[in-house]
C-alpha positions as CSV (number, residue, x, y, z in Angstrom):
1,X,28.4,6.2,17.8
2,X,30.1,6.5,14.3
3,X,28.9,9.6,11.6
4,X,29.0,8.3,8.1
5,X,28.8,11.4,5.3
6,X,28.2,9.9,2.1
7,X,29.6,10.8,-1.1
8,X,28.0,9.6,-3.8
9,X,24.6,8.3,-4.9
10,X,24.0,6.1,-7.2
11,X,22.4,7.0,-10.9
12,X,18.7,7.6,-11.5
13,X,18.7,4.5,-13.7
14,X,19.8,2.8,-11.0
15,X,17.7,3.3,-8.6
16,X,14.8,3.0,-10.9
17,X,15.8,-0.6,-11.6
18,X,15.2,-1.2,-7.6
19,X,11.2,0.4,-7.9
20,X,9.0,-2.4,-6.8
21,X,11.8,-5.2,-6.8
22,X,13.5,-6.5,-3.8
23,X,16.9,-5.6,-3.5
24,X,20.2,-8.1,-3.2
25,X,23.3,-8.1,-1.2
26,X,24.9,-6.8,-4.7
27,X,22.7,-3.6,-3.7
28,X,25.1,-2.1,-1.2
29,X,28.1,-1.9,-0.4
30,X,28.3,-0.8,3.4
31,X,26.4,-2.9,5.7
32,X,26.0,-1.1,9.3
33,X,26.7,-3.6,12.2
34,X,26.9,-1.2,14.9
35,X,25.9,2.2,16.0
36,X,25.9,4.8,13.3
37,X,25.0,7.7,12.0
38,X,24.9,8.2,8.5
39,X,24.5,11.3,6.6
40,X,23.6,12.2,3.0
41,X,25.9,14.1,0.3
42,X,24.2,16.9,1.5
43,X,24.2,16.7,4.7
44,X,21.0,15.6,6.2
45,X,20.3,12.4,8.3
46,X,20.1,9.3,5.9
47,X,19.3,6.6,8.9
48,X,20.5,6.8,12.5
49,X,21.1,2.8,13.6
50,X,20.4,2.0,17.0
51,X,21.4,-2.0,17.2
52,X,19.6,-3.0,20.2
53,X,18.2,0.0,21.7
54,X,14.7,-1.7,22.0
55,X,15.7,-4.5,23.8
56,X,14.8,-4.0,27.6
57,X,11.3,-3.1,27.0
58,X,10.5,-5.8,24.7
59,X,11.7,-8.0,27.5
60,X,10.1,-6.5,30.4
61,X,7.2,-6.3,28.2
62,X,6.8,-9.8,26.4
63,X,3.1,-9.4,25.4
64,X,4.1,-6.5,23.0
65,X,5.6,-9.4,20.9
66,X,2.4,-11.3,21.5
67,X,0.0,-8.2,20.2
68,X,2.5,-7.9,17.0
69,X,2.4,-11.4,16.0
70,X,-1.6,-11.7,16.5
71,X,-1.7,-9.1,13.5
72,X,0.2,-11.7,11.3
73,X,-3.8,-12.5,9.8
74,X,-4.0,-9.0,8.9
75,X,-3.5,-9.3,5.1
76,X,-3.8,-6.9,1.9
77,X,-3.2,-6.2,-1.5
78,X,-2.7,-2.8,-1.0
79,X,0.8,-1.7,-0.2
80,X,1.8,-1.2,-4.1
81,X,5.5,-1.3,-4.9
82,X,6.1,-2.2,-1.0
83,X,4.7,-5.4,-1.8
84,X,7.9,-6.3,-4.0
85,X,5.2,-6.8,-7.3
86,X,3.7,-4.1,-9.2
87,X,-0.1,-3.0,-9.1
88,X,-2.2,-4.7,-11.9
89,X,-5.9,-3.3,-13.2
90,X,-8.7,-5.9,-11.7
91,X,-10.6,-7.3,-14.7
92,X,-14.0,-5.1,-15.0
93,X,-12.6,-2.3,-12.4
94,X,-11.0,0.8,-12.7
95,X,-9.0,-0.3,-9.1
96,X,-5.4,-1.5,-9.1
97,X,-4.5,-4.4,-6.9
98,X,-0.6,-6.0,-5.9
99,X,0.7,-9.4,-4.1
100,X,-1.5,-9.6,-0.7
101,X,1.2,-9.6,2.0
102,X,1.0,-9.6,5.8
103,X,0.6,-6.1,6.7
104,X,-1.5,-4.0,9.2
105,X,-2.3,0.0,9.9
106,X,-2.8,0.2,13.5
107,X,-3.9,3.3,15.4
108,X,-5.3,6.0,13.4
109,X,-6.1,7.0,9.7
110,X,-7.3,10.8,7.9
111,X,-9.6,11.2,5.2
112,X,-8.6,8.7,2.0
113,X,-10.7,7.2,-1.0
114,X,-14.2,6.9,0.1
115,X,-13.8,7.4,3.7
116,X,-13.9,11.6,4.4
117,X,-13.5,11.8,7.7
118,X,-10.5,10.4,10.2
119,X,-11.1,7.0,12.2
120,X,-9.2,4.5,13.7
121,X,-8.3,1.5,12.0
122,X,-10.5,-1.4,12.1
123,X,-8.4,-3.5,14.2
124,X,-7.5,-0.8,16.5
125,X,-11.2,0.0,16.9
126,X,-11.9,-3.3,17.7
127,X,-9.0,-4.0,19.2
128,X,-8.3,-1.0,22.0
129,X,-6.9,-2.6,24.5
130,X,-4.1,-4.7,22.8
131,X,-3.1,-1.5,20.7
132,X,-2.2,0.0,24.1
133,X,0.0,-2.7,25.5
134,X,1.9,-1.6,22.6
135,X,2.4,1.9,24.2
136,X,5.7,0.8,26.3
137,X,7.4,0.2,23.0
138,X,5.8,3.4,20.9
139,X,6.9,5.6,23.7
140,X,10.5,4.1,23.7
141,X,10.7,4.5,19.8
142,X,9.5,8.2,20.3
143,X,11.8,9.4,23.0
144,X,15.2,8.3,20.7
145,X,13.9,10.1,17.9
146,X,14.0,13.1,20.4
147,X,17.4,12.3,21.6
148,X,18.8,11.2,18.3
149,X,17.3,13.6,15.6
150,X,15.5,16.7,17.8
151,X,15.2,18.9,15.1
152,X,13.0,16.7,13.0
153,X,11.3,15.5,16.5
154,X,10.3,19.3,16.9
155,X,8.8,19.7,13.6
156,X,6.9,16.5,14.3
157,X,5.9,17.0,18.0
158,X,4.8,20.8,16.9
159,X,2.2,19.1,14.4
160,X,1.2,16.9,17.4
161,X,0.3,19.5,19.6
162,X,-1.8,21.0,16.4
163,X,-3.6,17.6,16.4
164,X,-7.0,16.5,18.3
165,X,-5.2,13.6,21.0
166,X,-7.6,11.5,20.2
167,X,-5.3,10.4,17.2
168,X,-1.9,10.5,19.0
169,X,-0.6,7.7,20.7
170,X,-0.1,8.9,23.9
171,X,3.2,10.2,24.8
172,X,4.4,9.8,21.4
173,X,4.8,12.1,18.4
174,X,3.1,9.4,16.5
175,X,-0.4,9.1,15.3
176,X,-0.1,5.3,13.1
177,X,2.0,2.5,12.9
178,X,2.3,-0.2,10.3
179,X,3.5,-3.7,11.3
180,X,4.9,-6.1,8.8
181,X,5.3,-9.5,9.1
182,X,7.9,-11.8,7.1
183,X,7.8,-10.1,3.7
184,X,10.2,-8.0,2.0
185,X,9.3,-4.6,0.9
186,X,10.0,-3.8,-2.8
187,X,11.9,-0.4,-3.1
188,X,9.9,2.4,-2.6
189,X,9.4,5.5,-0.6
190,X,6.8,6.2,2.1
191,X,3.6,8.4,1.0
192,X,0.9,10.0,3.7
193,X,3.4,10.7,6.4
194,X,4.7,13.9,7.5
195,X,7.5,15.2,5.3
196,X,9.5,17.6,8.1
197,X,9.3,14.4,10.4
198,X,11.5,11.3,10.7
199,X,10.4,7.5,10.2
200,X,11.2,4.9,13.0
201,X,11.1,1.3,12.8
202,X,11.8,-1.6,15.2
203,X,11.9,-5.2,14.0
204,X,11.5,-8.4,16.6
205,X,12.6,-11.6,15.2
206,X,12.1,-14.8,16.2
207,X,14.3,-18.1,15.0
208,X,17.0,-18.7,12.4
209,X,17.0,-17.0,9.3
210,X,18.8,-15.0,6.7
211,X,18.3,-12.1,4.8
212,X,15.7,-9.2,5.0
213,X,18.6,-6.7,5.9
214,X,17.4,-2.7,5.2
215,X,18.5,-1.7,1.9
216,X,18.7,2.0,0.8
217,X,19.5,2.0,-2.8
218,X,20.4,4.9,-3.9
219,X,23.4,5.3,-1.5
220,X,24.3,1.5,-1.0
221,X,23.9,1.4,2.6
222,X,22.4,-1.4,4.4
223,X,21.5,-2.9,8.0
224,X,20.5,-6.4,8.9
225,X,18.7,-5.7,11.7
226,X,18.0,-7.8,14.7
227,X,15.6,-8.5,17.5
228,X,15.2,-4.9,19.4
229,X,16.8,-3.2,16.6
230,X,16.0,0.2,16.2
231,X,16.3,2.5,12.7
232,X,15.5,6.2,12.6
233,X,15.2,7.0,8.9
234,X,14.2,9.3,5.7
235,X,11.6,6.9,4.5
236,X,11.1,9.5,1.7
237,X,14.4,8.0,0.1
238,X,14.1,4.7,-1.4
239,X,14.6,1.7,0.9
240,X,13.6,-2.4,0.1
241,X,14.3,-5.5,1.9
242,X,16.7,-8.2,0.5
243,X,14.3,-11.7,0.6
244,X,14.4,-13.6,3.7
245,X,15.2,-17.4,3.7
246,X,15.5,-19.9,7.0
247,X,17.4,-23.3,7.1
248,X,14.7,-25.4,5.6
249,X,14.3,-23.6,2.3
250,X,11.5,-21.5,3.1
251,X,11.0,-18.2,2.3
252,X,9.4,-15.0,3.8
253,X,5.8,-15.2,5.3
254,X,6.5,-19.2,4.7
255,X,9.0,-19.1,6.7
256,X,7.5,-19.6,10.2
257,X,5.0,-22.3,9.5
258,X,8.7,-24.0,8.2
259,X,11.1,-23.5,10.8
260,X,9.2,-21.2,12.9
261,X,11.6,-18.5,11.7
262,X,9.7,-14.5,11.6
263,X,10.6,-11.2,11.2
264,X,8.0,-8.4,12.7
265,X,8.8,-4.5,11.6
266,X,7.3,-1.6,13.1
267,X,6.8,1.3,11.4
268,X,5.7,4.4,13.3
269,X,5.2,8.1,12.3
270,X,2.7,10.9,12.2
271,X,0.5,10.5,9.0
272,X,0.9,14.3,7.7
273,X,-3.4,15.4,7.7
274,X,-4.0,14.1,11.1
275,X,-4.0,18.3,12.4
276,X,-7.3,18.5,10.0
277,X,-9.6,16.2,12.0
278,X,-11.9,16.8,14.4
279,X,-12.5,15.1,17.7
280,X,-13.3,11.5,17.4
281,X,-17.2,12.1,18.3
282,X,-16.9,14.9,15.6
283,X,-15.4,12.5,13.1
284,X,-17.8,9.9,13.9
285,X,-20.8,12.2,13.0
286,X,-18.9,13.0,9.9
287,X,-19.2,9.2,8.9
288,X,-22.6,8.6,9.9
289,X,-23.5,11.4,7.8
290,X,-21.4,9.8,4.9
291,X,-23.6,7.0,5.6
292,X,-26.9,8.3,5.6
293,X,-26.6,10.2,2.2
294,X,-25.3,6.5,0.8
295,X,-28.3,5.0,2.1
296,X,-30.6,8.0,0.6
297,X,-28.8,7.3,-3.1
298,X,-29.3,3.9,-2.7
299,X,-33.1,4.5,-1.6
300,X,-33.6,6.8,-4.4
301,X,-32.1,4.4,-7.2
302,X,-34.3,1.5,-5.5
């Protein structure tokens, strides 16, 4: 494996010009195409690139594309500048909306908006038994951040051990993962996972296409990954997707219905307030409770 240091970053006006908006192949200037480690200016890990590190478990374990791919309904307009658009104001709300994409949380989620008390995801509630025949491919992606970047495993797998297992994927240091299917991300960083930890992310791909290669912006490196692909990465430093096109003309989530072309990333990492919660029977009190007192308002405005 090569070690990259970097040099130089690119100016703030730069990168600003990348917030929300795919990147192009103009956006970098190194493109990694085989195992590397690369560095920032100051010395910390940028991205360690792992080009086919996933492969024999996704082949030994086809159904863990089949479980992926099933989540390709799960849509929303909730991912922000991820979505490659910007959030608009919803006529007559105070809520913010952006382009709906093909995205899914699986696993579990802490307290957020409305919802005060940790759960697992609707799918993965609903769902239990597929999340697990994803565990082959979690526990891989776990073990190289262990072998590749220990120190940040450590702080990560010392948060774990602070955390109810309920919400850990077993034998992992990860709590959620977020699968992607056929759309480029818009620059951005990640928000709600935990800061002394790493990010890793697999992508499977399936027919001909070009494009959505791994952009990181502000130091103008880049990897188009393929199928069993593995990227350990600072997803607190702004990254995007270039736009993906196959043969036909047809771009991103159009793309397989086209020319049966697809691209599925899998994002997974500790989400940083996962120590706070209680069991899941103690969370699950928590929201019938929150339910309850709704109801009572309700009853008392009838």
């Amino acid at each position: 494996m090569i070690e990259l240091r970097l040099r130089n970053r690119a100016h703030p006006t730069t990168v600003q010009a990348h917030e929300g908006r795919l990147p192009t192949d103009e956006s970098y200037g190194l493109l990694l195409t085989q195992p590397a480690r690369v560095l920032m200016p100051d010395g910390r890990p940028l991205c360690i690139y792992l080009p086919g590190h996933l492969r024999p478990v996704l082949e030994k374990h086809p159904d863990i594309y089949d479980v992926l791919h099933g989540l390709r309904s799960q849509r929303t307009d909730n991912r922000g500048l991820a979505s490659g658009t910007r959030r608009v104001k919803i006529p007559g709300q105070t809520r913010t909306r952006a382009r709906n994409v093909s995205s899914a949380i699986v696993g579990s989620m802490d307290p957020s908006g409305q919802q005060r008390y940790c759960r697992l995801t609707a799918w993965t509630g609903e769902h239990l038994p597929r999340f697990r025949q994803l565990a082959p491919l979690l526990e891989s992606m776990s073990t190289a951040l262990a072998e590749h970047v220990p120190d940040r495993y450590e702080a990560q797998a010392e948060r774990v051990a602070a955390t109810h297992p309920d919400w850990i994927v077993p034998g992992t240091v990860f709590s959620t993962v977020t699968v992607n299917n056929s759309y480029p991300t818009g620059g951005h960083k990640d928000a709600g996972d935990l800061a002394e930890g790493f990010s890793t992310l697999a992508v499977l791909r399936r027919g001909d296409y070009s494009g959505g290669r791994l952009v990181f912006p502000e130091y103008r490196v880049a990897a188009d990954m393929d199928e069993g692909d593995l990227l350990l990465m600072d997803a607190h430093q702004w990254h995007a997707n270039t736009a993906m096109t196959c043969p036909h003309g047809a771009k991103n989530d159009q793309m397989l219905r086209c020319c049966g072309a697809e691209r599925i990333s899998v994002v997974a990492y500790y989400r940083e307030r996962m120590n706070a919660c209680g069991s899941a029977e103690e969370e699950q009190n928590k929201a019938i409770a929150a339910a309850e007192r709704r109801n009572a308002r309700t009853a008392q405005k009838g």
